[in-house]
Every structure is written in C-alpha cells, then in structure tokens.
VEXVO-23038 format. One record per residue (C-alpha): residue in one letter; x, y, z; residue number from 1. Coordinates in steps of 0.02 Angstrom, whole numbers, plus 50000, padded with zeros to 5 digits. Layout:
REM VEXVO-23038
> A, X, Y, Z, NUM;
...
END
This chain:
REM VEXVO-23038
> X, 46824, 52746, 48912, 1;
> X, 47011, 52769, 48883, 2;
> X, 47037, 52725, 49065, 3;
> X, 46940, 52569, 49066, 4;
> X, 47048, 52501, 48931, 5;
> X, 47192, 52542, 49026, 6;
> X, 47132, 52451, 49162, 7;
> X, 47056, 52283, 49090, 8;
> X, 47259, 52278, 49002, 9;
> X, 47332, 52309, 49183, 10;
> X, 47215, 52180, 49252, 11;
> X, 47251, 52047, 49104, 12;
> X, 47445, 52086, 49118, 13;
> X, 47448, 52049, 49309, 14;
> X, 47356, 51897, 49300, 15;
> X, 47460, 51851, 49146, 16;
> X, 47621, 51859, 49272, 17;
> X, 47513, 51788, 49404, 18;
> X, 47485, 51661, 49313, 19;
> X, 47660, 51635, 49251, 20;
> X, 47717, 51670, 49423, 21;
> X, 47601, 51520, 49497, 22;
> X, 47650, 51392, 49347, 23;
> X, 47835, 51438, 49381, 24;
> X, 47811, 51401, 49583, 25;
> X, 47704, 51250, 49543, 26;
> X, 47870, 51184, 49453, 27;
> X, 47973, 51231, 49556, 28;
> X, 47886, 51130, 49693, 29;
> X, 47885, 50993, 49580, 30;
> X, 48050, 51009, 49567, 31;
> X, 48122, 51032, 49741, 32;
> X, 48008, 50872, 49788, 33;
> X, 48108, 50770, 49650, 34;
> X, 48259, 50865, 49748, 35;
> X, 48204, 50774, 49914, 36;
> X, 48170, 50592, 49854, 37;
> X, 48326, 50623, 49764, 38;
> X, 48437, 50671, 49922, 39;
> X, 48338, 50541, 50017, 40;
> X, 48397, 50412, 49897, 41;
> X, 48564, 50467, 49901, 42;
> X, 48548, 50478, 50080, 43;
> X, 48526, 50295, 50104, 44;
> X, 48682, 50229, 49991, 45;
> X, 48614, 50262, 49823, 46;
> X, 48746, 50345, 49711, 47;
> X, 48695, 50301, 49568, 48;
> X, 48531, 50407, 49590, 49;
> X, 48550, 50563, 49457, 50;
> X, 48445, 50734, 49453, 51;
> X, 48362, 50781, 49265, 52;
> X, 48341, 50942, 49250, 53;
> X, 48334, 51074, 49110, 54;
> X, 48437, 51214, 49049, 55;
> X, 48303, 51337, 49099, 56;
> X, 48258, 51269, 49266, 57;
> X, 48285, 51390, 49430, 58;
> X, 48354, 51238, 49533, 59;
> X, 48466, 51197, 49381, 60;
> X, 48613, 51238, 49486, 61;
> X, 48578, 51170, 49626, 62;
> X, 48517, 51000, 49521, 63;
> X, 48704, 50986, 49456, 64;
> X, 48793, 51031, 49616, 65;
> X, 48710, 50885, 49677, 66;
> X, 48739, 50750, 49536, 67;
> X, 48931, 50820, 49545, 68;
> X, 48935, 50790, 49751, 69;
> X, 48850, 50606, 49713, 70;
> X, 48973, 50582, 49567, 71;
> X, 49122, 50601, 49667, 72;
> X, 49063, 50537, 49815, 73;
> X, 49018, 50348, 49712, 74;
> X, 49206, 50391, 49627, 75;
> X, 49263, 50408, 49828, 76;
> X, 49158, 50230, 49869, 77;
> X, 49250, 50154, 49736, 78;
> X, 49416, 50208, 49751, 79;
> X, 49388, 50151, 49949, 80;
> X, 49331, 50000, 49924, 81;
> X, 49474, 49960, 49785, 82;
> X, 49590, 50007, 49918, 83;
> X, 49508, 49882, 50061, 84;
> X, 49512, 49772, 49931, 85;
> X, 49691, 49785, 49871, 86;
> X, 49734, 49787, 50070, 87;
> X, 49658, 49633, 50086, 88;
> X, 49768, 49558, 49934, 89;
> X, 49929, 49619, 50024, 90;
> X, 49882, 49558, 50192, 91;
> X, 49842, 49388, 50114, 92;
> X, 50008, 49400, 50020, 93;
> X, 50117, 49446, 50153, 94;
> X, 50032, 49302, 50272, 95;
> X, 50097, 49190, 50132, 96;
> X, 50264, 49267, 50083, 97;
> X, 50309, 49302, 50276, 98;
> X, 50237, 49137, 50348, 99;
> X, 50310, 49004, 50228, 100;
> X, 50481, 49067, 50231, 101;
> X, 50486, 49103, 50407, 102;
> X, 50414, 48932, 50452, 103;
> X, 50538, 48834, 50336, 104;
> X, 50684, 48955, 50412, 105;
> X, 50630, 48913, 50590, 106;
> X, 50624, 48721, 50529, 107;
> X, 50822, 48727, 50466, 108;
> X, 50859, 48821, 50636, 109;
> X, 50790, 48708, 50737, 110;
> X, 50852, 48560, 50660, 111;
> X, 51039, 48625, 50694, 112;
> X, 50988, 48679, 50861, 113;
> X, 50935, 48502, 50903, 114;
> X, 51116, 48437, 50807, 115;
> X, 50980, 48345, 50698, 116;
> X, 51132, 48384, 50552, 117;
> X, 51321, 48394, 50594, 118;
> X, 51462, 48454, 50486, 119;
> X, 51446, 48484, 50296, 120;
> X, 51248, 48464, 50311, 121;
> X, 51275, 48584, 50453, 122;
> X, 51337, 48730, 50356, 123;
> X, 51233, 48685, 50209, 124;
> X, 51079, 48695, 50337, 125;
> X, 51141, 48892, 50401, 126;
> X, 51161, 48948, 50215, 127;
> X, 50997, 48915, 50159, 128;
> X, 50920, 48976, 50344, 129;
> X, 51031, 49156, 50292, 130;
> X, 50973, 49147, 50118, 131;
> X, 50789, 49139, 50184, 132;
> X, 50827, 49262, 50302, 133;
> X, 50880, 49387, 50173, 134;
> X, 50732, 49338, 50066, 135;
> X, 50624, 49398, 50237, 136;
> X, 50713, 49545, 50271, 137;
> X, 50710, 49597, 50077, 138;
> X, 50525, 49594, 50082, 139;
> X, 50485, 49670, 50233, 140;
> X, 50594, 49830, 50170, 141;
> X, 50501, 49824, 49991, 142;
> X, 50329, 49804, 50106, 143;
> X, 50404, 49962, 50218, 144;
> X, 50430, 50051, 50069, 145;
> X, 50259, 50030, 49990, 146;
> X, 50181, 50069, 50147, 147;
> X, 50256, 50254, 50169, 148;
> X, 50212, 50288, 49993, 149;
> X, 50049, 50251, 50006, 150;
> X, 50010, 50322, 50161, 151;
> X, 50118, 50498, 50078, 152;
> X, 50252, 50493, 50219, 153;
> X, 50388, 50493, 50123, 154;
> X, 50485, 50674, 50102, 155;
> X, 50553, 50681, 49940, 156;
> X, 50678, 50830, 49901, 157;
> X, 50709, 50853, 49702, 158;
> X, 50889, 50932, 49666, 159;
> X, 50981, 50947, 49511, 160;
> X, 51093, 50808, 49473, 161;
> X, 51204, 50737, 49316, 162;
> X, 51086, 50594, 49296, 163;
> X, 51232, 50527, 49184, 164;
> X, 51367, 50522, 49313, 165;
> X, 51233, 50476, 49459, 166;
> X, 51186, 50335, 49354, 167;
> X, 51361, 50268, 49332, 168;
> X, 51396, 50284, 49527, 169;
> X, 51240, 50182, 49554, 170;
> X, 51300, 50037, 49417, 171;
> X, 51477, 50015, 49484, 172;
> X, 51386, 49947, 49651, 173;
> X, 51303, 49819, 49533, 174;
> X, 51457, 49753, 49452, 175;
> X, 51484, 49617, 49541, 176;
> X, 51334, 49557, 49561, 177;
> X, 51310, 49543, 49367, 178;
> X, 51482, 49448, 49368, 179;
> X, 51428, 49332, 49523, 180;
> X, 51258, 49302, 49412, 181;
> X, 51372, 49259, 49257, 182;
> X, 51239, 49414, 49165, 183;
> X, 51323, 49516, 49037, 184;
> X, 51292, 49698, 49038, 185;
> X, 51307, 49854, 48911, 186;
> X, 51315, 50041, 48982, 187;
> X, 51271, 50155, 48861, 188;
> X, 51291, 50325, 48945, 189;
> X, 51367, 50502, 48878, 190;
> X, 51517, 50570, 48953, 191;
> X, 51395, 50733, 48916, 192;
> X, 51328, 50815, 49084, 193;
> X, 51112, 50784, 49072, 194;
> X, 51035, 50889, 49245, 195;
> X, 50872, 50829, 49306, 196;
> X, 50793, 50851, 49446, 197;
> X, 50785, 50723, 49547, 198;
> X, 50778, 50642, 49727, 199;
> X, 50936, 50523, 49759, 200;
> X, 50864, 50396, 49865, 201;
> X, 50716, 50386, 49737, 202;
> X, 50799, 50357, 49585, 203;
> X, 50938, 50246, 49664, 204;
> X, 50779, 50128, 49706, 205;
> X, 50715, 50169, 49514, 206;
> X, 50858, 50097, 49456, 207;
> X, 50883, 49959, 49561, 208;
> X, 50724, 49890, 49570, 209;
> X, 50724, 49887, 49403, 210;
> X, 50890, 49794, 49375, 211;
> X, 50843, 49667, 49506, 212;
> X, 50687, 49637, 49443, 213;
> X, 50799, 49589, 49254, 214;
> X, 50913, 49475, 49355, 215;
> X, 50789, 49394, 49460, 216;
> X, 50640, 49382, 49345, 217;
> X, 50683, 49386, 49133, 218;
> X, 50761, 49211, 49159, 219;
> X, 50891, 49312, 49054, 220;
> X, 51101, 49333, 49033, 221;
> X, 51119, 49502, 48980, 222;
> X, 51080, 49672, 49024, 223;
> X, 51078, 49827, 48918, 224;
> X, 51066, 50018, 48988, 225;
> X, 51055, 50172, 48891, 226;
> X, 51034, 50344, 48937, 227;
> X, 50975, 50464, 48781, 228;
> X, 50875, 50616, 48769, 229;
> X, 50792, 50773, 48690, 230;
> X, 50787, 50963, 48718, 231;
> X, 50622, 50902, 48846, 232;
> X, 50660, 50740, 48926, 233;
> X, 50779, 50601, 48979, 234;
> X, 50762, 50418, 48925, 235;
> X, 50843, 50287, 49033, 236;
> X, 50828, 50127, 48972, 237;
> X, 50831, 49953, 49058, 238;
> X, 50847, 49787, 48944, 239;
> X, 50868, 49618, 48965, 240;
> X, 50853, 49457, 48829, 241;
> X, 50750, 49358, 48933, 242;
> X, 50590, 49266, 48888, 243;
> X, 50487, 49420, 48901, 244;
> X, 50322, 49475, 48986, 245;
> X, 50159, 49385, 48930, 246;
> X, 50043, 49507, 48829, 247;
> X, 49909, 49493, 48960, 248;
> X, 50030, 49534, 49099, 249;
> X, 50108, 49688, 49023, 250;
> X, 49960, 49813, 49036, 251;
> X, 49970, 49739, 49214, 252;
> X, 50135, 49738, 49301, 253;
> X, 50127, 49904, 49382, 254;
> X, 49983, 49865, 49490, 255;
> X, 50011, 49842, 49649, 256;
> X, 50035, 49652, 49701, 257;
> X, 50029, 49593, 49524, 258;
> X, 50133, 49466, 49487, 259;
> X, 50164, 49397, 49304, 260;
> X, 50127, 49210, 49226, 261;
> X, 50214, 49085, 49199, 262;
> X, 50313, 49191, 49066, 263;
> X, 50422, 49254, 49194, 264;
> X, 50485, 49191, 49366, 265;
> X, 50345, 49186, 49488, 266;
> X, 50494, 49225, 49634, 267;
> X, 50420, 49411, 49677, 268;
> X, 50289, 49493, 49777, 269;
> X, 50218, 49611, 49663, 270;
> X, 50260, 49766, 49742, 271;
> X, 50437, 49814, 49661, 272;
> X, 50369, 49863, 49500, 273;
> X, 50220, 49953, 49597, 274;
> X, 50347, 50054, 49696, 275;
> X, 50457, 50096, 49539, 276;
> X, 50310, 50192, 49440, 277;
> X, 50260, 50288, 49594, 278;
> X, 50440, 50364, 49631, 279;
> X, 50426, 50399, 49419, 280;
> X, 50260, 50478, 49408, 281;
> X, 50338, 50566, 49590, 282;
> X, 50468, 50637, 49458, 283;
> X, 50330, 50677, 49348, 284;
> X, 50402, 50558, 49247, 285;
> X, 50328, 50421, 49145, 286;
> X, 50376, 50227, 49123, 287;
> X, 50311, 50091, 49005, 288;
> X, 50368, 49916, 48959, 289;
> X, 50386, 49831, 48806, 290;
> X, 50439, 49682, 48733, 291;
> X, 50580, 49682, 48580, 292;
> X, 50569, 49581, 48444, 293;
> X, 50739, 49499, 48466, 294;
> X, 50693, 49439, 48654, 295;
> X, 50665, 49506, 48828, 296;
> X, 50590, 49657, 48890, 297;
> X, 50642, 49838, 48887, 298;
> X, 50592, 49964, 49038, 299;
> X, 50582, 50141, 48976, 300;
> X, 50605, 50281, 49113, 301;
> X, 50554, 50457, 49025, 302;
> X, 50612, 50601, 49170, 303;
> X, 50584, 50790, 49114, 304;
> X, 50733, 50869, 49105, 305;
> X, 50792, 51028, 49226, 306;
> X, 50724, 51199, 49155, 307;
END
C-alpha cells in the first residue's frame, strides 16, 4: 500500500506543476498578446502607448525594454520636431533680418547709382548703405557661427591659458570702441596668474558677444568687468547700468532666436546670447543673468579652473 501512496503524491505533485506550468503559459500568452497590440500601437506613431506589467512577470524585462525604447524614441520625436520648429523660426528670421536690410541697402545704392542725390546727400547716402552693409555681414557671421555649432563642426582645442592676462589682451581691442560710444568702463582683474583651460577663439567670442550685446542692447553708459575666483572655479563678470532685462525675458534669453521686450533694444537677432552659453557649457562652464538692484544687468561666466 506504501507504493500506492507514493504514487497518488507523484501523480498530485505533477499535475500540481502541470497545472502551475499551464496557468503560467496561459499568462504568459496573455501577456505577449498585450506585447503585440502594444508594438502594433507603437508601430503606427503611438508613443505614448506604455506596457503594465508586474515585478514577477517572465516578460517583465522585455515589458520595460520596450516602454524605455518608446520613451526615448517620443523624447527623440520631440526634440526633432522642436528643432524643425526652431529652424523654421530662424529661416523666418533671417528672411526678415537679411531681406529688409538688403532691400533698403540696394534702395540707397541705387539711388546714387542713378545720381538721384549729389554731394553732401551723396556721402550721407554711402554711409548708411556701409552701415547696413556691416549690419548684413555681422549677421550672416553670427548665423555662420550658430550653424557650425549646431551641426558640431566646430573643433575646439582647450589649452591652459592666464585667463587674467588673455582677458586684458581681449579688452584693449575694445577701448576705443567704449570711448567712440561715450560708455564708461571698470576692469577689475588681478595682476595674479588664474590658468584655465580654455579655447581662444571661443572665449574671445564669450567675451565679446557679451560686451556687445551691453553696448548695443542695456540702453546703458557704463560697463563693469571683474574677474574673481575660488580654489574650483573662475568668475568673470560682465555689467552694465542699463534698464535691465524684463523678468519674463530673463529665464529666456539664452534660447536660441529669443529676443527680449521692450525692456531692452529690440536691435538683435537672438542668436548672440544663444551662441555665448554653448561655447560656456563647451567649457563646462556655466552662465546666468541677473538683474542688480542699483540698475542694469550682470552676466556671470563660472569656468572650472585647470587641475
């Protein structure tokens, strides 16, 4: 009798994993069907669509390797579409900041071509023709610029360099221009040597981008730069006492073809500032904007300091 009992407990246990065996395929199946409407969904644009599953489920796995592929995929649609979208912006905006200018230059051209002006009006006529030209020719090397750092062209090359000194070499250049603009300007810089690593041409455009953007848009008369530092980091610091940036525009004025209100001179294409924080962040730097208390706007370039 012994044996029997043995038996009947072998019979019970295999259909007991039988059983278990069949309930466990049965949800499986039910599974890897939701699996297939799921990847069908997906399939047809559907990003959004999302797989439940449970921590004890065999297709677990596979469940969250395919949220995390739709996840980044919808991330990849976005990102894509901001990008036709901001494309779109710049081509609009540099069919009006190319077009106007060009067709008013061609106007003043023309009219001294066909001796529509003579003498003083003459040379009054070719001075605002260059000025526009410059205006043309300024944009289309900020638009150049943007381009190649969007597209990752660019070839950066980070060396150690005084950033002290550097800076000073790149301020004497500006000199005159702050005394042609009637702006007053404070250096604030250490006769200490601070090395960073940096790329010349890059932070030559960090810097000057930055000043022009003062003298051109803070409707201000001074300018204020300080270099200071820790054990960590470098501060360089660009002020001016203009009218300041509107509180709406200043979480803003980084983006790409943003241009501020009526806060600030509207005289810009929105791609200066946009340039600046990529050649920082290139730096693995940081940079912020704020507005002081006594008037204008401070630009705060933090740059790691060489190890």
């Amino acid at each position: 009798m012994e044996w029997i009992y043995i038996l009947l407990m072998a019979l019970v246990f295999c259909l007991i994993v039988i059983i278990y065996l069949v309930t466990k395929l049965y949800k499986v199946s039910e599974q890897l069907s939701i699996i297939e409407d799921s990847l069908a969904d997906i399939k047809k644009g559907n990003w959004n669509r999302r797989i439940l599953v449970n921590e004890n489920d065999i297709t677990k796995t596979i469940c969250y390797s395919i949220n995390d592929i739709a996840m980044n995929s919808q991330t990849q649609l976005i990102q894509l579409k901001q990008s036709e979208q901001a494309y779109k912006r710049l081509m609009t905006s540099l069919s009006h900041d190319v077009r106007t200018p060009l067709t008013s230059l061609v106007g003043y051209l023309e009219a001294i071509q066909e001796k529509f002006v003579t003498g003083k009006e003459k040379e009054e006529y070719l001075e605002i023709a260059l000025n526009k030209a410059h205006h043309l020719k300024g944009f289309v090397e900020v638009l150049f610029d943007w381009v190649k750092l969007d597209a990752k062209e660019q070839v950066f090359k980070l060396e150690e360099h005084d950033i002290n000194e550097f800076t000073r070499d790149i301020l004497v250049n500006w000199i005159p221009t702050f005394e042609e603009k009637h702006f007053e300007y404070n250096i604030d810089i250490s006769d200490k040597e601070c090395f960073i690593r940096l790329d010349p041409n890059a932070y030559i455009r960090i810097v000057n981008n930055l000043i022009q953007n003062a003298i051109a848009h803070s409707d201000g008369t001074r300018i204020d730069l300080q270099i200071s530092g820790n054990e960590q980091n470098v501060m360089v610091q660009i002020s001016d006492n203009g009218k300041g940036i509107s509180p709406n525009d200043l979480p803003h004025i980084f983006d790409r073809l943003y241009q501020s209100d009526e806060s600030r001179s509207t005289n810009g294409n929105g791609l200066g500032l946009a340039i600046v924080r990529e050649l920082v962040h290139l730096h693995k730097g940081t940079i912020n904007a704020q507005n002081l208390l006594s008037g204008g706007t401070t630009f705060i370039v933090k740059l790691p300091k060489a190890l």
